[in-house]
C-alpha angles and dihedrals in degrees: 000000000000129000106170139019129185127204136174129234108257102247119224093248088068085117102069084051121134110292136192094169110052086168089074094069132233113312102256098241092226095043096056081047089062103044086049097060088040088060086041087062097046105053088047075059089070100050110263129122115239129221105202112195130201126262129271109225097189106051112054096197091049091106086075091079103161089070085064094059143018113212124182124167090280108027153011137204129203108228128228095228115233092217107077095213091065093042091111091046093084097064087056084060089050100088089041098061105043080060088083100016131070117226090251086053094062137077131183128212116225144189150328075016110084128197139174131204085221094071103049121090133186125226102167110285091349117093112205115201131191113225090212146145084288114033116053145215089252088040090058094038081059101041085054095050093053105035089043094057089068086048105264124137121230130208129195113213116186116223130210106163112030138064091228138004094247090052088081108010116049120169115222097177142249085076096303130138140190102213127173126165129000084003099073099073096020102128092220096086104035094111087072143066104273116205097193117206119217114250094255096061104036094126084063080068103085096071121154127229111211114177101327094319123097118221099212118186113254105255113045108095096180098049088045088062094039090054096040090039077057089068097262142139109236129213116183116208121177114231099166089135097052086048097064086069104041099258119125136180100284089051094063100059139059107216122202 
């Protein structure tokens, strides 16, 4: 279960944010205000307490807040982030994080080894991540060192189509998992229940679980009744603004 989950105030730069689909237009600067605060609200809706923090103005991708850390119930690292415009937003997460960490608890990943947020994924005591365009081989060697030393297992799971990992698998508990994409048939994750979403909604994959309940992005129909045919509570938050540069629910929050 989750206690506590920490986001960061969209900038007004967010337009000039990291795009791979320069055909879905510029965020609207208002509009991502409002569906951060929606998502703000619906976490709260789940139980935990949420840390907003304030806003970066001088790095436009710097809402998407889980690719700068990695926290589990006994440690945290900082990442090295893989996309050289975002590299200064870790230190601003610094001061969050020791909050609820103590300096022993917490490891740091560092060059010429890169690692997002964005391509780590929990399963229990198992951590998944994606060897991508963004999270590299060293990254990962790190990640395993440190995360290992407080008993976790660490799996490397090589990437040809997504950004991240989580932009196409997304575990929602009781052996359940979201999968689009390359996912569907990776080996990797044969040993759980896929719920496969169908190629027109694949952004609807990265979906987040939070204490029984599933947040689904507004908009994707068939992975809403997947998710809530699976035996969950569903919550729909929009996050159109965040998706024209490539950011989806699970990127704005930290979950721990």
């Amino acid at each position: 279960m989750f206690k506590h989950t920490i986001v960061r105030t969209p900038c007004s730069k967010i337009t000039d944010g990291i795009t791979s689909a320069p055909e879905l237009g510029q965020p609207i600067y208002e509009k991502a205000l409002e569906q951060h605060a929606a998502y703000i609200e619906a976490l709260k809706s789940t139980g935990v307490d949420v840390m907003v923090l304030p806003a970066l103005e001088e790095y436009p991708d710097s809402c998407f807040v889980e690719d700068v850390a990695v926290l589990s119930e006994k440690c945290a690292i900082i990442t090295n982030l893989g996309a050289g415009s975002r590299n200064g937003e870790t230190e601003f997460i610094i001061p969050a994080i020791k909050e609820f960490y103590s300096e022993d608890q917490i490891g740091y990943i560092k060059e010429p080894g890169t690692l997002e947020g964005g391509d780590v994924m929990k399963v229990g005591d198992t951590f998944y991540v994606g060897v991508s365009a963004r999270t590299n081989e060293e990254g990962i060697k790190q990640f395993a060192e440190f995360f290992g030393s407080y008993g976790y297992e660490v799996k490397a799971v090589p990437l040809s189509d997504v950004l991240h990992l989580k932009t196409g698998v997304n575990y929602i508990e009781n052996n359940k998992m979201l999968v689009s994409g390359e996912f569907i048939d990776k080996p990797d994750f044969d040993g759980y229940e896929k719920i496969v979403v169908p190629e027109d909604e694949a952004y609807g994959a990265n979906c987040i679980w939070m204490n029984g309940t599933v947040i689904v992005p507004l908009g994707y129909p068939a992975v809403q009744k997947a998710v809530e045919d699976a035996g969950y509570k569903v919550i729909n938050v929009d996050t159109s603004e965040f998706r024209k540069i490539d950011g989806g629910l699970s990127c704005l929050s930290l979950r721990f």
